[in-house]
C-alpha positions as CSV (number, residue, x, y, z in Angstrom):
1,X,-4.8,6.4,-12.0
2,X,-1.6,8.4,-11.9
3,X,-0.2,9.9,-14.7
4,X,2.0,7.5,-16.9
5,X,6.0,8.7,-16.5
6,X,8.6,7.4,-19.0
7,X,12.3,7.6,-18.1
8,X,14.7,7.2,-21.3
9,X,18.0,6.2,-18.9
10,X,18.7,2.5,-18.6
11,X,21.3,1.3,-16.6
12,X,23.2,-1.9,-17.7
13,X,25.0,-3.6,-14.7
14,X,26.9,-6.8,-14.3
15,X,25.3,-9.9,-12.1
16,X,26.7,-13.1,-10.9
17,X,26.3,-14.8,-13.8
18,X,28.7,-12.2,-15.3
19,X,30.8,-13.0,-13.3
20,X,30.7,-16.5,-14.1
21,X,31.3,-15.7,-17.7
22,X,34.1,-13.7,-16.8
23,X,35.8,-16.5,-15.4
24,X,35.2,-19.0,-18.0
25,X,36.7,-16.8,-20.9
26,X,39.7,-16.2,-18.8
27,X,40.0,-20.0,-19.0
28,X,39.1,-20.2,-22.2
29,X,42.0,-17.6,-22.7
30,X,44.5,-19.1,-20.8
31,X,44.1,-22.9,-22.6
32,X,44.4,-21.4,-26.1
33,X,47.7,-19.6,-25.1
34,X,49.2,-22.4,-23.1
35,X,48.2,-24.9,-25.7
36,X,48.4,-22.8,-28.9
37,X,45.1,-23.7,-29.0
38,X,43.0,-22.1,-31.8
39,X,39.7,-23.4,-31.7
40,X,39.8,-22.0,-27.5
41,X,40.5,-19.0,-29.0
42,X,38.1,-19.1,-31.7
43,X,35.0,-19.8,-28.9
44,X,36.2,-17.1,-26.9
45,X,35.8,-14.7,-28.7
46,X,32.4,-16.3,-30.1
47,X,31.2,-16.2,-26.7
48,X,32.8,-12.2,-25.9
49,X,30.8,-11.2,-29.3
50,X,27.6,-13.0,-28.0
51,X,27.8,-11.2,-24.8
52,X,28.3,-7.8,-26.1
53,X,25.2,-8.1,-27.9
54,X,23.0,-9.4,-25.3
55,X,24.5,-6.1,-23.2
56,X,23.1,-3.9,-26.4
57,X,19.5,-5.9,-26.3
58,X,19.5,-6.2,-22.6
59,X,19.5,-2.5,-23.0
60,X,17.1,-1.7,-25.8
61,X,14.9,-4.4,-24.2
62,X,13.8,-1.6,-21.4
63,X,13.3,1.3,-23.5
64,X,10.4,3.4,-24.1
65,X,8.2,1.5,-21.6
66,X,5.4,3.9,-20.4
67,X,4.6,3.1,-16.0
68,X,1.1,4.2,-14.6
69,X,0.1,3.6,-11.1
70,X,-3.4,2.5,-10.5
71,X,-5.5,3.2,-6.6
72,X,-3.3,2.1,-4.3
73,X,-5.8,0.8,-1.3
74,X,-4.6,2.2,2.5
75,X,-3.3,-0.3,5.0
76,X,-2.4,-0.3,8.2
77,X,1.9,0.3,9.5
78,X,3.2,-3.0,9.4
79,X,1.4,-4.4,6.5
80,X,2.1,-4.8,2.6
81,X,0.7,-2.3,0.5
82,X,-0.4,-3.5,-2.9
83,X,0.5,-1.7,-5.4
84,X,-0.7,-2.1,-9.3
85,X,1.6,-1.1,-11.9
86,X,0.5,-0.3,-15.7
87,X,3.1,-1.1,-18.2
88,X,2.7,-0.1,-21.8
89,X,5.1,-0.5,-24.7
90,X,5.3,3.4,-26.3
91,X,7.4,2.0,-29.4
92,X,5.1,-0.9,-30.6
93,X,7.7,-3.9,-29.9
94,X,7.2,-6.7,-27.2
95,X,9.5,-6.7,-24.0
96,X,10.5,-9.9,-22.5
97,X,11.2,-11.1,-19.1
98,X,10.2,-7.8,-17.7
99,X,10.5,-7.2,-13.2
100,X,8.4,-4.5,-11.3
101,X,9.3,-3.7,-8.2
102,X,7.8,-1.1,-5.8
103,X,10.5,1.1,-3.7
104,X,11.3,-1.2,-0.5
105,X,9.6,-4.2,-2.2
106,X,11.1,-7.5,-3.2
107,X,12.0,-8.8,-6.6
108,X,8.8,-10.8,-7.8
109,X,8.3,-14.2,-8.5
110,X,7.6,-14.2,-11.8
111,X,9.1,-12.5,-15.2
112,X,6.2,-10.8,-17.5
113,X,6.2,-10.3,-21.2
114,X,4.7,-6.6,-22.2
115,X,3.0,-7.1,-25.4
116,X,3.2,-4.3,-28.2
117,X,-0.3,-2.1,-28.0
118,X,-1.5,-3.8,-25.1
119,X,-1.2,-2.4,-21.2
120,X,-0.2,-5.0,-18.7
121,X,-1.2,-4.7,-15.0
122,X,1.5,-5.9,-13.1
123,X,1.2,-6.1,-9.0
124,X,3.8,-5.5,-6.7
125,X,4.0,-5.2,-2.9
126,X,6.3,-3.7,-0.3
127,X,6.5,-2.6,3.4
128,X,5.7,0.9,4.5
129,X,8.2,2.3,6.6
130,X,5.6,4.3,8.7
131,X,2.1,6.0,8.7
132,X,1.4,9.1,6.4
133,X,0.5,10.3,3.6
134,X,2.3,10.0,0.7
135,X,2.4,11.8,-2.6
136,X,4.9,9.9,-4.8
137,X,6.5,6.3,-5.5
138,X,9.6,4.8,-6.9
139,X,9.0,1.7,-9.3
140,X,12.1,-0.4,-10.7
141,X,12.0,-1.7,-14.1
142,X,14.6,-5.0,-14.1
143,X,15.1,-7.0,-17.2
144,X,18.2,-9.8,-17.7
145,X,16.5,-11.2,-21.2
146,X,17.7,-12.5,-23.4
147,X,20.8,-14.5,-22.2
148,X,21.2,-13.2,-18.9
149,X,24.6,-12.3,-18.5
150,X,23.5,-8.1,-17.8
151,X,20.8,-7.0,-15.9
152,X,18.9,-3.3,-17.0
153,X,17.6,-1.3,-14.6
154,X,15.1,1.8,-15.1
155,X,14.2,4.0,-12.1
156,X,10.6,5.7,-12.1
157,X,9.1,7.8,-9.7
158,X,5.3,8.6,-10.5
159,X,3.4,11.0,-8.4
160,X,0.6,8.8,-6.6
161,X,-1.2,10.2,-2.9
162,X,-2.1,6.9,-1.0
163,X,-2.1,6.9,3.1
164,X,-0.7,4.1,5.3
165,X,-2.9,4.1,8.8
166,X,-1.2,4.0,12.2
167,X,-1.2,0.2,13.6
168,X,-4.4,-0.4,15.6
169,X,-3.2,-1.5,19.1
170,X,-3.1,-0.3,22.5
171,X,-4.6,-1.6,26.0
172,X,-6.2,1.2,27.1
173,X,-10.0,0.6,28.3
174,X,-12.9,2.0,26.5
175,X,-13.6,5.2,26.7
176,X,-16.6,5.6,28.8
177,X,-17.6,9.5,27.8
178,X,-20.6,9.2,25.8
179,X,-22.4,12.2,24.3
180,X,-25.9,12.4,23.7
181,X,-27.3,13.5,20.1
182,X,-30.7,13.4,18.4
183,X,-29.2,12.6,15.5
184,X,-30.3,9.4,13.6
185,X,-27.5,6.7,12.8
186,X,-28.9,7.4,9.0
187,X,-28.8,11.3,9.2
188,X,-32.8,11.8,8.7
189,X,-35.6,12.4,10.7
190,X,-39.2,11.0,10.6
191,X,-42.0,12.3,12.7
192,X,-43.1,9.1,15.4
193,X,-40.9,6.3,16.4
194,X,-39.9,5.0,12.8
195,X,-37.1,2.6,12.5
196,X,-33.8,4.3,11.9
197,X,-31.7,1.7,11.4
198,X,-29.4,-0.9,13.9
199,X,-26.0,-0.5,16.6
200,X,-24.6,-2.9,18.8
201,X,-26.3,-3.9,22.0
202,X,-24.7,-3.2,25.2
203,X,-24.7,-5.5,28.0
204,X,-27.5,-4.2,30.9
205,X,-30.0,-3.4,28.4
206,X,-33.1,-4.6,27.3
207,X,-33.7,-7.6,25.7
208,X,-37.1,-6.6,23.8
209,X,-35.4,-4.9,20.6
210,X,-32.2,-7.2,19.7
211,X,-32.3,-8.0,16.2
212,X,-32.1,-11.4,16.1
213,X,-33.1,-12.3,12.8
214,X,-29.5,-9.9,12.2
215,X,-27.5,-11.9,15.2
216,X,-27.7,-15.1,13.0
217,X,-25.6,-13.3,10.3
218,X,-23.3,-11.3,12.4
219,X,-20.8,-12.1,15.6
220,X,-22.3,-9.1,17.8
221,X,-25.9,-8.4,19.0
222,X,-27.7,-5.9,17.5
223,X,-30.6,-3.6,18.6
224,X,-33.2,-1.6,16.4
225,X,-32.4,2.0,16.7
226,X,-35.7,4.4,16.7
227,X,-35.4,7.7,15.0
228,X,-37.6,9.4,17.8
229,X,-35.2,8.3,20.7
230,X,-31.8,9.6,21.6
231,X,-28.8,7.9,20.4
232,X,-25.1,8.1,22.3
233,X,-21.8,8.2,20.4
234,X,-18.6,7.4,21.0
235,X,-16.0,10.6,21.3
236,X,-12.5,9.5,20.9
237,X,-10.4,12.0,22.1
238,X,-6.8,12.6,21.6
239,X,-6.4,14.8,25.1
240,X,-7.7,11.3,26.7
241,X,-4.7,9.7,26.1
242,X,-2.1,12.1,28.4
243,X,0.2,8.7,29.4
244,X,1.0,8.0,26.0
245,X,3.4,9.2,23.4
246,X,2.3,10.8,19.9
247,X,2.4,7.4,18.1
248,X,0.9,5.7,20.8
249,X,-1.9,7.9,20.8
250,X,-2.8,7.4,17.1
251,X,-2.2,3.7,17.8
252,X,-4.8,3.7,20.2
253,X,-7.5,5.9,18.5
254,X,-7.1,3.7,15.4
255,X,-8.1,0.8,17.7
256,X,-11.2,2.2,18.9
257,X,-12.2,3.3,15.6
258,X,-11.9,-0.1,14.1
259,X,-13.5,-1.6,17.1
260,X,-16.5,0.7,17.4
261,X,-17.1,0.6,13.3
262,X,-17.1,-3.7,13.7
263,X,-19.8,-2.6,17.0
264,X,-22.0,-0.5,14.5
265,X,-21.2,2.4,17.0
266,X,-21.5,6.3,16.4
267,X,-18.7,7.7,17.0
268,X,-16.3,10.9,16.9
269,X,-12.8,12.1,16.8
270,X,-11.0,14.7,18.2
271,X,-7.6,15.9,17.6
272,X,-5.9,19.2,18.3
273,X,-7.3,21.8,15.7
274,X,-9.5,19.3,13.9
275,X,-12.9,17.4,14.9
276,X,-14.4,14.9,12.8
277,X,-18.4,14.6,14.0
278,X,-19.7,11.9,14.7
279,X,-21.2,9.7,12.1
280,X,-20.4,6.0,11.1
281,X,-20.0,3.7,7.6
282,X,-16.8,3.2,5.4
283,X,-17.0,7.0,4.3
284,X,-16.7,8.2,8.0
285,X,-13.9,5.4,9.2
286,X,-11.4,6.5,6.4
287,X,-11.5,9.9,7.3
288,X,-11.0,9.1,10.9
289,X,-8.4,7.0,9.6
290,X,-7.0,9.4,7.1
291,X,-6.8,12.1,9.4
292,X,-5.1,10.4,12.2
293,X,-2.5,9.0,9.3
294,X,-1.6,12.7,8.4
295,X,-1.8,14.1,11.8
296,X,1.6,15.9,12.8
297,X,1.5,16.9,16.5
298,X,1.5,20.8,16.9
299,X,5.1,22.1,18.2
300,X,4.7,22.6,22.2
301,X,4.2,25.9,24.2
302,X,8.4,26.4,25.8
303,X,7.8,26.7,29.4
304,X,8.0,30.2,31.2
């Protein structure tokens, strides 16, 4: 979890409905002058007095809240990113009608009451602009309570690495390059022919070892892998992709990747001035994915 930060400014701001209550004590102003009117008058100002303190508590109502950032899991470009947000009360009072929103995000449906002593987990979403890495956030802290007529805002910025992956897509074809290795799928070695574990079957092969017992749980054919045979994997190289632009490139190496870790496939990936060996699981297909999210193309050579 990242670090709690606490911000002491709080902006107060007008809204519409200020603006509403603007206009009716204008009225309100105007009928008690016109019509020597003093009970106009007299709710005027009752109503002026009753604003200016709901602007003081609209204020104090946002103060010495604490904001902690909990894992924030990686996504691909063009999806939401979920972000959970701690919020603790640091002066022992209860803050109502309380609004998180992530930088980029959209106001929530929902108001939430921070209890004094308690931390309240509070999720928020919002749209990545593009793949990286990032290293910090910006969280708004809303609140209109109690009447309404103000709206406080707090502006937090908590340190906080998550990555957002390139976009899996691309039409290129499989790449057919396959490199031999004697490496078991489950990195060990047995003497004999002892099972080492499952990959996808591909079409032209035998029949014999398909696991079909596995086929009835999963959409793909599976064969039993022998730890005394030799195994192929998949190399995914970025100088395989000349047509394409940078993007495109990590676009298209992110679709393999996901593809071949659905297909139970070994596989590798190459970039310029990093290679990731081949190997398979969750472990292996967010680094892949990692590295292709922070990747920044080297500068080219200038031509003779």
């Amino acid at each position: 979890m990242a670090k709690a930060r606490e911000s002491g400014r709080v902006w107060v701001v007008p809204n519409g409905r200020t603006l509403g209550l603007f206009a009716v004590l204008v009225a309100m102003c105007y009928s008690g002058a016109s019509q020597s009117n003093g009970a106009a008058y007299l709710l005027c100002f009752l109503i002026t007095s009753l604003a200016v303190v709901s602007l003081v508590h609209t204020w104090s109502n946002l103060q010495s809240l604490a904001v902690s950032v909990e894992s924030i899991p990686p996504v691909f470009a063009g999806e939401e990113v979920l972000v959970p947000v701690v919020v603790t009360a640091t002066n022992g009072r209860t803050h109502f009608g309380i609004r998180v929103i992530a930088e980029g995000g959209t106001l929530p449906l929902r108001d939430d009451v921070i209890t004094a002593g308690v931390s309240s987990r509070i999720e928020t979403r919002f749209s990545p602009a593009k793949r990286g890495r990032y290293d910090r956030l910006e969280v708004e802290i809303t609140s209109d309570y109690p009447l309404g007529f103000f709206t406080a805002r707090q502006f937090i910025v908590v340190e906080h690495d998550y990555h957002i992956y390139p976009a899996p897509r691309g039409t290129a074809t499989w790449p057919r390059a396959l490199a031999p290795t004697r490496q078991p799928r489950d990195g060990t070695r047995h003497e004999g022919d002892d099972f080492g574990g499952t990959r996808m079957w591909r079409s032209g092969e035998s029949q014999r070892h398909i696991d079909w017992k596995a086929a009835a749980r999963n959409p793909v054919l599976l064969t039993k892998q022998w730890t005394g045979e030799v195994d192929e994997i998949l190399r995914f190289d970025w100088a395989s992709l000349p047509a394409l632009d940078p993007e495109g490139r990590l676009s298209q190496l992110a679709r393999w990747i996901v593809a071949a870790e659905h297909g139970y496939e070994t596989y590798e990936l190459r970039l310029p001035g990093r290679v990731l060996r081949a190997s398979r699981g969750d472990k292996h297909y967010h680094a892949c994915l990692r590295a292709l999210a922070e990747f920044n193309e080297p500068p080219s050579e200038p031509s003779p």
